[in-house]
C-alpha positions, -999 to 999 in steps of 0.1 A, spaced: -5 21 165 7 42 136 31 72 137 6 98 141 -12 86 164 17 80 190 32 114 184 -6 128 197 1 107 226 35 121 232 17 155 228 -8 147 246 17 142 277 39 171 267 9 196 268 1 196 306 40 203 316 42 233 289 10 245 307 22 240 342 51 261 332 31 285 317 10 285 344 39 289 372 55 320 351 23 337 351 19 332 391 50 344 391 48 374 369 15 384 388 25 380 423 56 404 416 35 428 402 12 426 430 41 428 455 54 461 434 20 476 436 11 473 475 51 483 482 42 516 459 13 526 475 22 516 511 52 542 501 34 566 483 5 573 514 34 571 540 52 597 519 18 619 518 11 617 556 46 627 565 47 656 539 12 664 557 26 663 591 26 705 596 -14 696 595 -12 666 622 14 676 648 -1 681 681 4 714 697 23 727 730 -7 718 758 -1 684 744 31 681 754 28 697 787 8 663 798 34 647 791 62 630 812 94 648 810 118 633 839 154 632 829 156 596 841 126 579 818 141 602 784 175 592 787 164 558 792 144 559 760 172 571 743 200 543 749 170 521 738 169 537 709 207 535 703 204 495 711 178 495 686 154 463 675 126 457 652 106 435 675 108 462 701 93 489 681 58 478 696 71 488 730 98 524 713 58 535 702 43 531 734 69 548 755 70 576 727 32 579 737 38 589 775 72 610 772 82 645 762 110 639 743 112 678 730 147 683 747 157 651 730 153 655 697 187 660 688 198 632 706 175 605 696 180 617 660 219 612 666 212 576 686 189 562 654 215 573 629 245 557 650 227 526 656 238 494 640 208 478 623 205 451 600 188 445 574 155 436 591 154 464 613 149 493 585 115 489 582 107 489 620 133 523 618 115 538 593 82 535 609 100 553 641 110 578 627 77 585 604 61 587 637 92 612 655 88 633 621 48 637 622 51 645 661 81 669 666 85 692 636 124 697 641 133 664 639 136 659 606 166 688 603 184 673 630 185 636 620 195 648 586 220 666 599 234 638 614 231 619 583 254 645 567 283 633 593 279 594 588 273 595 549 307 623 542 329 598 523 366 614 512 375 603 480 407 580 486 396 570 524 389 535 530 358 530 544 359 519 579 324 498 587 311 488 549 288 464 570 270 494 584 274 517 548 259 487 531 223 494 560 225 528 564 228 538 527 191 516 522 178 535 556 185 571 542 171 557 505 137 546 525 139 579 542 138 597 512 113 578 500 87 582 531 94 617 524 103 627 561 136 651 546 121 685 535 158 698 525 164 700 490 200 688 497 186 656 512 187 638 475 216 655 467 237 641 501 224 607 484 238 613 448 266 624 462 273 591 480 263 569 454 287 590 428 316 586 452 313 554 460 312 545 424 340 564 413 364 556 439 360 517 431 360 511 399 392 492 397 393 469 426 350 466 438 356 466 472 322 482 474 303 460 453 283 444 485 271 483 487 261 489 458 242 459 449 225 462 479 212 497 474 202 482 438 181 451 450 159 472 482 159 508 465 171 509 425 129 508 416 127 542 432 155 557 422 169 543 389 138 527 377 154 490 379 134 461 370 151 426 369 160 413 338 138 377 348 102 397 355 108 422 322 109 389 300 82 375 318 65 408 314 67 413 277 59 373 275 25 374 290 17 417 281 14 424 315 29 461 328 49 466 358 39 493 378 66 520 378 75 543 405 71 577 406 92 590 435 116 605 409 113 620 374 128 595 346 157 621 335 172 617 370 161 578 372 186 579 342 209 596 354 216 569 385 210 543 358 238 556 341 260 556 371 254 523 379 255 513 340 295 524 343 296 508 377 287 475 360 311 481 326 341 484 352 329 453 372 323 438 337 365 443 330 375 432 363 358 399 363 371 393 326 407 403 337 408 383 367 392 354 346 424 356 326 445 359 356 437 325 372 436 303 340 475 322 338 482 309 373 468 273 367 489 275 334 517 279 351 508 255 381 506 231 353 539 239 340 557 240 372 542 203 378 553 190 344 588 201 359 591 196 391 562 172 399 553 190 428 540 224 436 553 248 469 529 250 497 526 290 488 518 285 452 491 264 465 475 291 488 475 322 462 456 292 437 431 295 466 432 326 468 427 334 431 397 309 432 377 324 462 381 362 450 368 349 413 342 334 424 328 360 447 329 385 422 313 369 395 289 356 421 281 396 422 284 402 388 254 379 382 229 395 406 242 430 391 236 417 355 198 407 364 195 435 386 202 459 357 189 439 331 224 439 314 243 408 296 270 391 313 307 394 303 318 368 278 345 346 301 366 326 275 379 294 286 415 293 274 425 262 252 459 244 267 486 235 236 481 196 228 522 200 245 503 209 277 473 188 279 492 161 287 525 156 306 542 134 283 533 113 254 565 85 255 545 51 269 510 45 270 510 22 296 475 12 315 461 42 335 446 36 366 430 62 370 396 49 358 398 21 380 411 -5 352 440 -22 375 443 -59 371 469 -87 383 489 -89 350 493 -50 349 513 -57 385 534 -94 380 544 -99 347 533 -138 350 518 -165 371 547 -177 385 562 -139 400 526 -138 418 527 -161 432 561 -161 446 548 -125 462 515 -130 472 515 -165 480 533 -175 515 529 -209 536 505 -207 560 523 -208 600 494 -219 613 503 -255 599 538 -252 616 529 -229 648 498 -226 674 475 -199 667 482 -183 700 516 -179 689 508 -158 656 486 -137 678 511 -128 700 535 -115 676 508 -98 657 522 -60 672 508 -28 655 531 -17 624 555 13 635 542 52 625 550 59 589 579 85 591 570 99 560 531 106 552 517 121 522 512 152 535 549 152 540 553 140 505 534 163 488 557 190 508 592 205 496 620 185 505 635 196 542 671 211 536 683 186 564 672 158 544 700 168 514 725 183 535 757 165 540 772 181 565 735 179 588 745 144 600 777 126 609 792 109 577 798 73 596 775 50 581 750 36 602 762 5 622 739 -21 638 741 -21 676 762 -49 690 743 -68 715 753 -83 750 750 -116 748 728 -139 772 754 -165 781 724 -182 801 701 -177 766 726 -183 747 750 -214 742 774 -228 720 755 -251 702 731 -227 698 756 -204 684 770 -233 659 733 -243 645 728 -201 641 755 -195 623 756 -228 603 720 -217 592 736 -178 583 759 -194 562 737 -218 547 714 -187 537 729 -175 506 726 -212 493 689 -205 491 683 -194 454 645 -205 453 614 -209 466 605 -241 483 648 -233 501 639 -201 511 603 -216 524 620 -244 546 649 -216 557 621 -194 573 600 -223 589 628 -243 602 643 -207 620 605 -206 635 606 -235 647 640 -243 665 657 -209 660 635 -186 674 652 -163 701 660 -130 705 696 -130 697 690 -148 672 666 -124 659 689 -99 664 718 -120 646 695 -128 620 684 -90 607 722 -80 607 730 -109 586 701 -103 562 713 -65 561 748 -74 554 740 -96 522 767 -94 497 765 -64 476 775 -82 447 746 -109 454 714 -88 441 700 -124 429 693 -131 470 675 -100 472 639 -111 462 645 -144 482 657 -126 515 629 -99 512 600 -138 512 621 -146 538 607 -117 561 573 -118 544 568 -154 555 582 -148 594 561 -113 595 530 -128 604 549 -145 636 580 -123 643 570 -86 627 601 -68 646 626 -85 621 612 -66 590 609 -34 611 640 -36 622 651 -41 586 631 -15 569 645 6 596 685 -3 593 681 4 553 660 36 551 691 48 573 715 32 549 695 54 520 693 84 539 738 80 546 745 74 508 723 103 498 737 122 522 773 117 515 771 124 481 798 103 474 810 89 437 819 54 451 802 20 471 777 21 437 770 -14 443 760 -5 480 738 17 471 724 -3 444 716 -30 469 703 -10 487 677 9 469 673 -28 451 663 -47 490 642 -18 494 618 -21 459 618 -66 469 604 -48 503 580 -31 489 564 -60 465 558 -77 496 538 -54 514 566 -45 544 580 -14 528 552 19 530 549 27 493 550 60 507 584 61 519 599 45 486 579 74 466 600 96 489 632 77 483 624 84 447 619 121 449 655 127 471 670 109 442 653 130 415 658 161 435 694 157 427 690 136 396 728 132 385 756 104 387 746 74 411 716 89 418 706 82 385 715 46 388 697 40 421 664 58 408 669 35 379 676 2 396 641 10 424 618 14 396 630 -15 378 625 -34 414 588 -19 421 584 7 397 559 -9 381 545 -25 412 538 15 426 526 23 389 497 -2 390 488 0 425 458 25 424 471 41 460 503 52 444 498 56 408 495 91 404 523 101 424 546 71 407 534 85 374 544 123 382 577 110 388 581 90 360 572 118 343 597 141 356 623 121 353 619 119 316 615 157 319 649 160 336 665 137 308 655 159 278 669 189 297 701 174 311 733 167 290 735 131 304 758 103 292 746 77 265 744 49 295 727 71 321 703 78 293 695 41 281 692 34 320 663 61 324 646 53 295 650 9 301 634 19 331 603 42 322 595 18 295 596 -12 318 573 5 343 554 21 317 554 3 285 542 17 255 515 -3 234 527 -26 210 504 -26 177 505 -56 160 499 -51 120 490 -75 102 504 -76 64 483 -92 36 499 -112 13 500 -102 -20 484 -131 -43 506 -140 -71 494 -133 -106 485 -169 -124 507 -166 -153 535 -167 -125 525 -203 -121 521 -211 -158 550 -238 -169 574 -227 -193 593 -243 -214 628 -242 -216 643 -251 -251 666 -275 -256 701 -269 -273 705 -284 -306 721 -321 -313 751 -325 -322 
């Protein structure tokens, strides 16, 4: 098949979705034009018979046969105050049997008082066509009435919009139908429109008004044709029918009035355009500083984002509506200084999903001395490990709360007693508990700290399972796993896969841990002391081995995280410093917690360029950002520069002369 030939193919199969377009726009184009003509002349011979209706009205003996019983008119007229379109049927055909000549005023008030919708105007209209063509003064009374609704004081506030927005398209169809006589009637309507116009055009509260009053009456009136069906016009050179209710100077006069409407509505979308890509600048700043934003900042974004978009929802349908073009809303370009956070490391982001096994252990061997723990089940019955399988205790600290501002009582010294937090002291069983029992506990305590690896620390926690396993000794055993030496971090990591491996089995003694050193953290942050560094170094240290092994919420050492950069100076430094080396990089790769360890990380190195820190605090910070976050390391490979072949060429050195 040559070139040609498929490109008359592709033609071919192009050619009948062109036309089907074509075709669809010129259904289109045609049924609107249609739909324009039948709504003109429906209008145009209900405008005639009312303007007739001196010639149709019946006369007095007509009336006379009528009922006229004060109990069947004033029912008619609370019906007509609850008005309905579907009851209009059954408003006719009472209308038909009563003499509602003493009522005229009153039905005239109860139809302009009535809240209609949008559906109902048409069924009004038709009510009051009929009222208009049978009582001759009801036309100066309901206008009358309109005069007292539609009186809008420059610098009032309107009370019901809602019911503005129907009964500004009820008196525009009732000018139309051509049931007002008065001269003044058009005028009552300019003077609306002008007011309502003019008193708005700097914050659009009535922009629902207006743009309704465009879509159902702006053909009559201001000679409106949407921008869509004039291109589609001019496309296919077919003519939309125009109406000729008013003359085309005073059609353009309301066109210009809604022209400056638009021009104002124009200035206000593009200024409040600017406004929120401010806000979110500064949203964006405030997070580069502080990590976090304040609940309030966080509604007025909101806020911003709902008004926006409403209003240039409604700038849209004004734009086609009055065939105008839309307000050119630049998107503001950050600085490359604000498109990203921080450019120091260029670590793996997880963000697109890219986490692996070596971004989290650094080898084979770390792991699997994390994530792979002997098996109980070889060593203890099954039944066993499901009865000490007991739901995890309720986070303290959820996200919600972590994504909150810090609570002053959870920085405030004097909030909570200074004592450190001391393990209860238990009664001892004497019938539980016996000497022997008391010699092999403690003999195994003391023997603990001689476990420095892995298959030691393995046989520790089976052999406590298996002839240990009390609940003193539980008890015993969590205070003396708390009160490690605080100049033995090397135990740390062993301790922590000592309570990973008896979890499965005995799951209170890592509560009860976790527990006993978030309120260690919680006194040395509190007491805001400049001594016990080591302390609080183990601490925050046993707390990052936690972690690695699953026992420790990574929410609630995120939060340990932010106290300490809330008040980012002196040992707080330190202990930030020695948790991400623990599990910084272990929260940085996990997917769950990577954003929020990275906003951190982030604002700690924020903090360092601002602060005037000490040469050690600062090669602390940074050893630790470039541990969790390492930057990429680009090997280059040099070319060696070949010789030039004379180099190799033997010389000859001469010799000196004989003697």
């Amino acid at each position: 098949m040559t070139i040609n030939e498929s490109s008359e193919q592709d033609g071919e199969k192009e050619g009948p979705e062109e036309n089907i377009s074509d075709e669809a726009e010129k259904n289109m184009i045609t049924s609107y034009i249609k739909e324009v003509e039948e709504r003109l002349n429906f209008k145009k011979e209900m405008r005639n018979a009312n303007q007739n209706a001196v010639n149709v009205r019946p006369s007095d003996s007509h009336f006379s046969k009528l009922d006229s019983s004060l109990k069947k008119n004033t029912a008619f007229v609370k019906k007509i105050k609850n008005f309905s379109s579907a009851q209009v049927d059954t408003y006719l055909k009472d209308m038909s049997s009563l003499n509602l000549s003493k009522y005229i005023s009153e039905i005239a008030a109860a139809i302009v008082e009535s809240k209609l919708k949008m559906n109902d105007v048409p069924a009004a209209v038709k009510l009051c066509t009929v009222l208009h063509q049978t009582y001759a003064e009801f036309s100066q009374h309901l206008f009358e009435n309109w005069q007292k609704t539609l009186a809008i004081k420059v610098g009032e506030k309107i009370p019901n919009p809602s019911k503005l927005r129907v009964d500004l398209r009820f008196y525009g169809e009732l000018l139309q139908a051509g049931i007002f006589a008065n001269k003044n009637a058009l005028s009552l309507l300019g003077s609306v429109l002008t007011n309502l116009i003019n008193m708005d055009k700097e914050d659009h509260f009535n922009i629902a008004i207006i743009l309704s009053f465009c879509k159902h009456c702006g053909d009559d009136f201001a000679g409106l044709v949407p921008r869509k069906m004039r291109e589609l016009s001019s496309k296919y050179e077919m003519e939309i029918p125009k109406s000729l209710f008013l003359p085309p100077e005073k059609q353009h006069n309301v066109r210009s009035l809604l022209k400056d409407y638009y021009v104002s509505l124009s200035k206000h979308i593009v200024k409040d355009h600017i406004e929120m890509q401010n806000f979110e600048k500064q949203n964006m700043r405030i997070l580069q500083t502080k990590g976090e934003l304040s609940q309030d900042r966080k509604d007025r974004l909101e806020q911003l984002q709902s008004a926006y978009e409403k209003l240039l929802a409604n700038t849209k349908q004004f734009s086609e509506i009055l065939d105008e073009d839309m307000p050119v809303l630049k998107a503001q370009s950050l600085p490359k200084s604000e498109e990203s956070m921080i450019v120091t490391g260029s670590g793996p982001d997880l963000e697109d999903g890219s986490a692996s096994i070596e971004n989290i252990w650094c080898d084979v061997e770390t792991q699997r001395f994390y994530c792979d723990l002997p098996e109980l089940t070889v060593f203890l019955p099954t039944a066993f490990l499901n009865k000490g399988q007991t739901p995890p205790p309720a986070e303290i600290v959820t996200e919600e709360v972590l994504d909150s501002e810090l609570p002053v009582e959870d920085l405030d010294e004097d909030s909570k007693s200074e004592d450190a937090p001391a393990p209860e002291e238990e009664v001892e069983d004497s019938t539980a508990t016996t000497a022997s029992n008391k010699i092999v506990l403690e003999a195994f305590l003391n023997n603990l700290p001689n476990c420095v690896n892995r298959e030691m620390i393995d046989n520790a926690a089976i052999d406590f399972l298996v002839t240990l396993n009390n609940k003193h000794n539980r008890k015993k055993l969590v205070r003396g796993l708390f009160g490690v030496n605080r100049t033995r971090l090397d135990l740390l990591p062993f301790y922590a896969r000592f309570v990973a491996i008896l979890h499965p089995a005995l799951p209170e003694v890592g509560n009860e841990l976790c527990q006993m050193l978030r309120q260690d953290f919680k006194y040395h942050v509190r007491k805001k002391d400049q001594i016990n560094i080591e302390s609080k170094i183990k601490v925050v240290r046993f707390i990052g081995e936690l972690v690695k092994f699953k026992l420790y919420s990574k929410i609630e050492a995120l939060y340990c995280l932010k106290v300490l950069l809330h008040d980012f100076s002196h040992h707080h430094i330190e202990m930030a410093c020695n948790l991400l080396e623990v599990c910084g990089r272990f929260l940085y790769c996990s997917p769950d917690s990577h954003q929020r360890t990275k906003v951190y990380l982030e604002q700690m190195m924020r903090k360092k360029a601002v602060m005037a820190l000490d040469s050690r605090y600062v090669t602390q910070i940074e050893n630790a950002y470039y541990y969790v976050n390492p930057p990429e390391v680009v090997t280059i490979t040099k070319k060696r520069q070949a010789r030039h072949p004379s180099v190799y060429k033997e010389t000859t050195v001469p010799r000196p002369p004989k003697e």
